[in-house]
N, C-alpha and C positions, 0 to 999 in steps of 0.2 A: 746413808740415804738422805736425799735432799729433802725438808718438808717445802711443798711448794704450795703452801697457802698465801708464801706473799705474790704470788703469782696468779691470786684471783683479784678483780677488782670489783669495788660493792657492785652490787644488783647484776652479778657476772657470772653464769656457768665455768667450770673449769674451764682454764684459759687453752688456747693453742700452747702455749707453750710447756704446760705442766703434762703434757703429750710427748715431750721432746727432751729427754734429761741432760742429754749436748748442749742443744740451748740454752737450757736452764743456767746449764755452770759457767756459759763462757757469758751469758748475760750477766749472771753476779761479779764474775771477776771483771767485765770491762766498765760496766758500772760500780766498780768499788764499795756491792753489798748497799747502796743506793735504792732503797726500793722507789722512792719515786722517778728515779731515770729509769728503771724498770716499766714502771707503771706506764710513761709516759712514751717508753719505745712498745710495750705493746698493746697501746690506745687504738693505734691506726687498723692492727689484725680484728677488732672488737666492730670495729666501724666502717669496715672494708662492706660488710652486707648493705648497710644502708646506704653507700655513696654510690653504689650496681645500681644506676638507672636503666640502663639500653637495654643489658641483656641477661640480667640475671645470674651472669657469669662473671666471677672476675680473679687476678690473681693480685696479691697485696705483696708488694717487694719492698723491702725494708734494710737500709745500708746504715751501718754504726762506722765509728773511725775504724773496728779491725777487722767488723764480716757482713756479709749480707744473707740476706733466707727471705722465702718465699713464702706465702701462704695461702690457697686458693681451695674455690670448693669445687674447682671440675671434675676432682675425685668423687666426693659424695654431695649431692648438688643442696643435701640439707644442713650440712658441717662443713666447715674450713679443717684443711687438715695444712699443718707443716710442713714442707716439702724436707727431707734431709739437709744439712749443712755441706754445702757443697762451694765450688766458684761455678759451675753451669750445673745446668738441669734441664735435661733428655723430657718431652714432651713427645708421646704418642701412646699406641695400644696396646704396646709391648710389654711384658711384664719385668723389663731390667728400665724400662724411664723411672725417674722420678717425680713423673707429674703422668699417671696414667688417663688416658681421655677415652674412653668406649662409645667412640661416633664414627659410624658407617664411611664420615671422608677425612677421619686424621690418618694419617701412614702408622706404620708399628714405630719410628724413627721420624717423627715428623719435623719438630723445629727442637732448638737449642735456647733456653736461656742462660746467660754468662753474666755476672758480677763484675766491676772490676769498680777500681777505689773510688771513684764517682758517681757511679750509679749502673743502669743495667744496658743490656741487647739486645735484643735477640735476632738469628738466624735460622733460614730454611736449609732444611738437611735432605735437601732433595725428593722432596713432597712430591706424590701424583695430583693432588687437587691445592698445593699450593700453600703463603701464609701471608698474611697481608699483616701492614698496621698504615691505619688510616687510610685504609681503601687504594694501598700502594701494592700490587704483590711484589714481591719479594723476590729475586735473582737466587739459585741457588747458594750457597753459603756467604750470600750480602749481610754482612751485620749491619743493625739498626740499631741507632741507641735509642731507649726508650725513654718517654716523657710521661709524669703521669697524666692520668685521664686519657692516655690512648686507646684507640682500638683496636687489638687483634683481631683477627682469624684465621683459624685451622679448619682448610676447607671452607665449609660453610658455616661451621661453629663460631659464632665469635662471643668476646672478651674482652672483657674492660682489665686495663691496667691502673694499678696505683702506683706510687713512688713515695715513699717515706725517705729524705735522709735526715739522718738523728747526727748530730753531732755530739760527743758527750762530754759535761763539763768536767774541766780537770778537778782533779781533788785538792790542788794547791795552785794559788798566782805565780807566776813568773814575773814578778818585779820589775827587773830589769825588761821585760817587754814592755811596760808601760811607760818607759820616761821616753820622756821628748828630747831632740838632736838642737 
């Protein structure tokens, strides 16, 4: 069993991620047991609350060189919770999503978020009231690539987006990449 104390940071309630033992381990092994690459890819999940200006809502997406995860508090609008590790993430009311939202105009099956090696997407999965980002709606299954500081909406609900990408430093120089031609 993993001790996940280095997985608080001072003045920090137990983190998202000590929620998530997947996490946990593929964090330590892609940071090389690194705890301040640690620290410093789960900064952004800690401070995801305070950058929510609009709407009190928001999801914090977070891409490393080998995976990406979500973390948002649509679920419980007083905790951020971790979304599973996944490459997309089912968005509605349904109880097989992984980002469930209990509001009167998101579908059971509403939108799609997708990872892929640069950053995120997301599409509508054929909504009755729709998904916008920046006040655009959405074509059925139009992927959009996301920016941070976007806008969502589902329905009428909307949601601030973040973007974290971490790049993580190697544990050794490659030499030879630094000489000059």
């Amino acid at each position: 069993m993993l001790n996940l104390d280095p997985f608080r940071l001072a003045s920090s309630p137990p983190t998202l991620v000590g929620q998530n033992p997947l996490l946990s381990d593929l964090l330590l092994a892609e940071c090389n047991y690194d705890l301040n690459e640690i620290s410093a890819i789960i900064e952004p999940l800690l401070i995801a609350p305070n950058r929510c200006q609009r709407t009190g809502f928001y999801i914090q997406a977070i891409t490393t060189q080998q995976m990406g995860f979500l973390a948002t508090n649509l679920v419980n609008d007083q905790l951020a919770d971790v979304a599973p590790i996944s490459s997309n993430w089912l968005i509605g009311r349904s109880q097989g999503c992984a980002i469930r939202v209990q509001h009167r105009t998101v579908s059971r099956r509403h939108a799609v978020i997708g990872h892929y090696p640069l950053g995120f997407y997301i599409a509508d999965l054929g909504s009755l009231n729709g998904t916008w980002v920046n006040h655009c709606r959405l074509e059925p299954a139009q992927r959009v690539l996301l920016e941070d500081g976007d806008l969502i909406q589902f329905g009428v609900m909307k949601v601030e987006f973040f973007l974290t990408i971490r790049k993580i430093a190697l544990a050794y120089a490659d030499e030879t990449a630094c000489q000059s031609f």
